[in-house]
N, C-alpha and C positions, 0 to 999 in steps of 0.2 A: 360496329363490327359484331358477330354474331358471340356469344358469349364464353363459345368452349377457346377462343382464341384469347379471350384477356384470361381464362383461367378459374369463369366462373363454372356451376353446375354442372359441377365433379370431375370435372378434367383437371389432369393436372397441369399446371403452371410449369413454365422453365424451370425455375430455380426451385422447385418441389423436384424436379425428372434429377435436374443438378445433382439436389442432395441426396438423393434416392441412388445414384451413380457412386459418391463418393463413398457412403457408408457400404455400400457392395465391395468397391476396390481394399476399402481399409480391411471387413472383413475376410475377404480372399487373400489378402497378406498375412493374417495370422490364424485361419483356418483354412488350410488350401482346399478346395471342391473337389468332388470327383469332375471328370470331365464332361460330365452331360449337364453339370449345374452349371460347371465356368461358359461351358455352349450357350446356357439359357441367360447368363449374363450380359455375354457377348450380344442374343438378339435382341436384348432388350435395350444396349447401348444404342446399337442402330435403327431397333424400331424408333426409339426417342428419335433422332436424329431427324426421321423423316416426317414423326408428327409434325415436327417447328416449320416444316418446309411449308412452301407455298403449295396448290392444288395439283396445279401441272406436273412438280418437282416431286410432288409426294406421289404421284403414281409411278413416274419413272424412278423415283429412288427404290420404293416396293417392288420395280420391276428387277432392279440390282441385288437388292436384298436376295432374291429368290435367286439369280443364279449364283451367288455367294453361296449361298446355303448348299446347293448344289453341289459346287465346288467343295465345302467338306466330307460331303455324303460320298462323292466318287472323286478322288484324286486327281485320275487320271481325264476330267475334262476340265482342270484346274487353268489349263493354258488358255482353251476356250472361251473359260468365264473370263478371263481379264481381256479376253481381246471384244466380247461380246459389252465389257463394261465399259469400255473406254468412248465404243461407239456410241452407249445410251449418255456417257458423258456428254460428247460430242452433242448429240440432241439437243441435252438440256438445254447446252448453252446456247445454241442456235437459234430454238424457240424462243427463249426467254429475249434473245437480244435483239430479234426479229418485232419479238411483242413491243417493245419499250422504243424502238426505231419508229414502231407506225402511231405509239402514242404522243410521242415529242412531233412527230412529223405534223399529225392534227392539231396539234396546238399551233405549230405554228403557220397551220393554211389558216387556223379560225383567226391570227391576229392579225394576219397580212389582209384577209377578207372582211374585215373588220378594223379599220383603223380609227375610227372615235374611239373604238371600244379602248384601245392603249394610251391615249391624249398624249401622246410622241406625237411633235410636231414635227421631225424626219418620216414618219411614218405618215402625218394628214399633208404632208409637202407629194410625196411620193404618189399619194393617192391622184393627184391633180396633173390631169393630159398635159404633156407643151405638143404644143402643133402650131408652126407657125404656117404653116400654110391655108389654114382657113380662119374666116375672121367674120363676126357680124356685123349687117347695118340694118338702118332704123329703113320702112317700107314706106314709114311717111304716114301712117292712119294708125300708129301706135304699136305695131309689129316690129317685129325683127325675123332677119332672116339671111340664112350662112352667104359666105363669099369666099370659092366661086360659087354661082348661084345653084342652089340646089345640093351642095356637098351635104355627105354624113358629116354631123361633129363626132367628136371622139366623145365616151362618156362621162360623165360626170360620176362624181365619188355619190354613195348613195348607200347609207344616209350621209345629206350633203352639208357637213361639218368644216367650219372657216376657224381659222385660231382667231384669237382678239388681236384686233388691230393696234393696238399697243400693248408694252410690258410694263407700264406703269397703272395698271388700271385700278389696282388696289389703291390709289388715289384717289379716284373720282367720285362724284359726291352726287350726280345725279344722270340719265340718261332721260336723252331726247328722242321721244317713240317716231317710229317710222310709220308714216300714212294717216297724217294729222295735221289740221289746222294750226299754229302757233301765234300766241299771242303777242303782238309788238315790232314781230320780226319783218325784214324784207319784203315789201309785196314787189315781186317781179313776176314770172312768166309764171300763171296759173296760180297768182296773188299770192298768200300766206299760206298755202296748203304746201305738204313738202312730204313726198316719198320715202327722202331716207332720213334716218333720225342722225345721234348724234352723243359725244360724250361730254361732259362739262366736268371741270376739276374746281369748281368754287373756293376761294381762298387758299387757293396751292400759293406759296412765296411768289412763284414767277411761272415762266410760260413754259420753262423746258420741260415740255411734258414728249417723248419717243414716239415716233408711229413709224407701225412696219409693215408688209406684206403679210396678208393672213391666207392666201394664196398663190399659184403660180398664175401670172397673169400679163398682158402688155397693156401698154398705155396706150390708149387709142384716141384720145382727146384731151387738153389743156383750159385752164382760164387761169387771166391773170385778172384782177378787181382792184382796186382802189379805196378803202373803205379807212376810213377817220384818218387818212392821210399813211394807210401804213397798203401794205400788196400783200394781197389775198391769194395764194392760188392751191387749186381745184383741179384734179384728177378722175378719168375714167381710167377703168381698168377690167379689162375682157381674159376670159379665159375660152377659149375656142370650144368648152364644149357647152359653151352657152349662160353661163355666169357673170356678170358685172358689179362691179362694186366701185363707188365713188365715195373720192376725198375730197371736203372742201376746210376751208380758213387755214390750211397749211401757212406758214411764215418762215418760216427757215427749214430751206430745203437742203439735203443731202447732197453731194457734186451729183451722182447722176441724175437726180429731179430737177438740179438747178440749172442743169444740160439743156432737157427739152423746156425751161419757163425761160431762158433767158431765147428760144425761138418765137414766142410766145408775141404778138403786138402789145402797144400799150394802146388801153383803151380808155373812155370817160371813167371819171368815177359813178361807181353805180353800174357799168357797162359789164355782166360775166359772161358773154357771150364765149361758146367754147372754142377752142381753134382744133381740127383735127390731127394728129399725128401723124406723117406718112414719113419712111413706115412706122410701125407702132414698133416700141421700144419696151422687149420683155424681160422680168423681172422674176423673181423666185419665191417663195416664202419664207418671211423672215428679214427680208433686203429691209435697209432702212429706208422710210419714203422723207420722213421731216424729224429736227432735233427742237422745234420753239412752235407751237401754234398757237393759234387766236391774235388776241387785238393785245399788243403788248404794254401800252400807252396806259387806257382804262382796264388792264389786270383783267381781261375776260378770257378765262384760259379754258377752251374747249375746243372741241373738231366734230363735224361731220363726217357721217357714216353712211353710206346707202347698201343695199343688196341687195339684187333684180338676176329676176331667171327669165334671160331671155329668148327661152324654147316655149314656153307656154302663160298666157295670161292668169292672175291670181284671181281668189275666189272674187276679190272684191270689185273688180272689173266686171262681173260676171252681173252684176245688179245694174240696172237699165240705168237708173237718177247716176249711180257713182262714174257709171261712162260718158253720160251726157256733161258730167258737170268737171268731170277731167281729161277731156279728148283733147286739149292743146297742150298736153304733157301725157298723155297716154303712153308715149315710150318710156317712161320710166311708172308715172302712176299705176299703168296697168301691169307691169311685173313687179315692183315695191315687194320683199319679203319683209317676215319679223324675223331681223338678222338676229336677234334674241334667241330666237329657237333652232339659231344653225350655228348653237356654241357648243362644246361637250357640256356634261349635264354639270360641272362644277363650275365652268364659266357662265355657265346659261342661271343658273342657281346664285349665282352673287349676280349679275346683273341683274337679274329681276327684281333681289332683293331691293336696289336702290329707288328711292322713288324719281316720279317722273321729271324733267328738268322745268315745261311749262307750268308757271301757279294755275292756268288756268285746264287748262285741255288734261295734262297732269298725263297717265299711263291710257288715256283711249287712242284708239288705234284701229284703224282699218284693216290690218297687218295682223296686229297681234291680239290675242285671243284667251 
């Protein structure tokens, strides 16, 4: 603030104007003034007054001042001045409450236009299109593309901010990078390479670990798996303006997940072939998807995670060797994000923190950067 307002370099302070006030009034009660010094006390009351004021306030108070003054000089336009002040009343207040309407007002377009920026998840729920009327499908050579065919999607939030898929995450003890080789694990369709990563809660007591909707989205596909004698299942999940995210090693599902898995065939074990959902069955942000995952038997308490923007291929696709060598999974390999970086910056900032879940492959990533 510029310094004659706190009361430096020689202006005086309030409570200098204060005492400078009182010691006038005390004088004036036991030396009464002639009337041209009481006058000059009197304008000094009021100039005070309109120093303290704001800029706007202090011209229009100065404007008052002057016809007051007026008003002693000639009596007789004394009716005038009060009808003349009332109106500059009127002003102030209208200005002033005008100004501070369009200031609150811009704050709050900047929040609504901005919802990371708040981490209100009412606020990144709100950000995210429902449109159940358009929905996408794979073109078969690793694309995607709206249904009915050729439809606009509605937009996507941007910057495109996901809450974490569980409220337990201050748990977890490492994260499985998305668009990475894993060592040990599953070879099925496109061997041990794997698009979406994943969260591990290592020596948590038990399995009950939450996962929820971290957007608005429908279920558009199912697996149900068989692995060490317990069932596994696996969720797509679309948001019509072109975002997907999948859940895998779910184990105890919520009644309405456990809706669409009990539609679900039983297959081999080893078998996660997906079944489609028709219709796909939409869900909010926040919903709970599962209360127990992993493998509950050997204590392996984690979940998969993926997150694919299915309106345009990622950079990593974009390299001749990485499309050659994952085109029988190109509809997810080639849109893979690093869901990492579509956290707000306090989530995104503790999971990085953690290190990677593979001992071997560890935080590299095709994805993340």
């Amino acid at each position: 603030m510029p310094k004659a307002l706190l009361g430096f370099g020689g202006a005086r302070t309030r409570a200098g104007a204060r005492s400078e006030h009182a010691a006038a009034e005390k004088c004036e009660a036991r030396h009464p003034s002639p009337p041209a010094k009481r006058n000059h006390h009197e304008r000094l009351r009021k100039e005070s007054f309109c120093f303290r004021n704001s800029s706007i306030s202090n011209i229009v108070c100065r404007v008052a001042l002057a016809y007051i003054q007026s008003m002693h000089k000639n009596t007789s336009q004394a009716g005038f001045g009060h009808l003349m002040l009332m109106i500059v009343v009127v002003v102030v207040v209208a200005v002033v409450g005008f100004a501070a309407y369009r200031v609150m007002n811009a704050k709050d377009e900047a929040g609504a236009n901005n919802p990371a920026a708040t981490g209100n998840s009412q606020t990144l729920a709100s950000a995210w299109p429902i449109d159940e009327e358009i929905s996408w499908s794979s073109d078969g050579r690793g694309g995607w593309i709206t249904m009915p065919y050729d439809a606009k999607p509605p937009a996507c939030p941007d910057p495109l901010i996901l809450d974490l898929p569980t409220p337990d995450f201050a748990e977890a003890t490492s994260i499985a990078y998305p668009g990475q080789s894993r060592t040990g694990s599953f070879e099925g369709l496109g061997g041990n390479y794997k698009a979406h990563g994943g969260i591990r809660f290592q020596g948590h007591p038990d399995n009950n670990i939450e996962v929820v909707m971290p957007f608005n989205g429908s279920v558009v596909s199912a697996t149900k798996d068989l692995v060490e004698g317990e069932y596994q299942y696996g969720f797509r999940i679309v948001n019509a303006c072109g975002i997907m995210i999948s859940f895998g090693h779910m184990h105890d599902l919520t009644p309405a997940f456990q809706a669409i898995a009990d539609t679900l065939p039983d297959r081999a074990a080893g078998d996660s072939r997906s079944t489609p959902i028709e219709p796909a069955v939409a869900f909010k942000t926040g919903d709970k998807v599962a209360t127990v995952v992993g493998l509950v038997n050997s204590k392996n308490v984690g979940f998969d995670y993926g997150v694919y923007d299915l309106r345009t291929n990622n950079e990593a696709s974009k390299d001749e060797a990485y499309k050659a060598a994952h085109a029988e999974t190109g509809e997810t390999a080639f849109h893979g994000l690093c869901w990492l970086d579509n956290l707000n910056d306090e989530d995104k900032a503790a999971a990085k923190s953690l290190p990677g879940t593979d001992s071997v492959t560890g935080k590299t990533s095709d994805y993340c950067k």
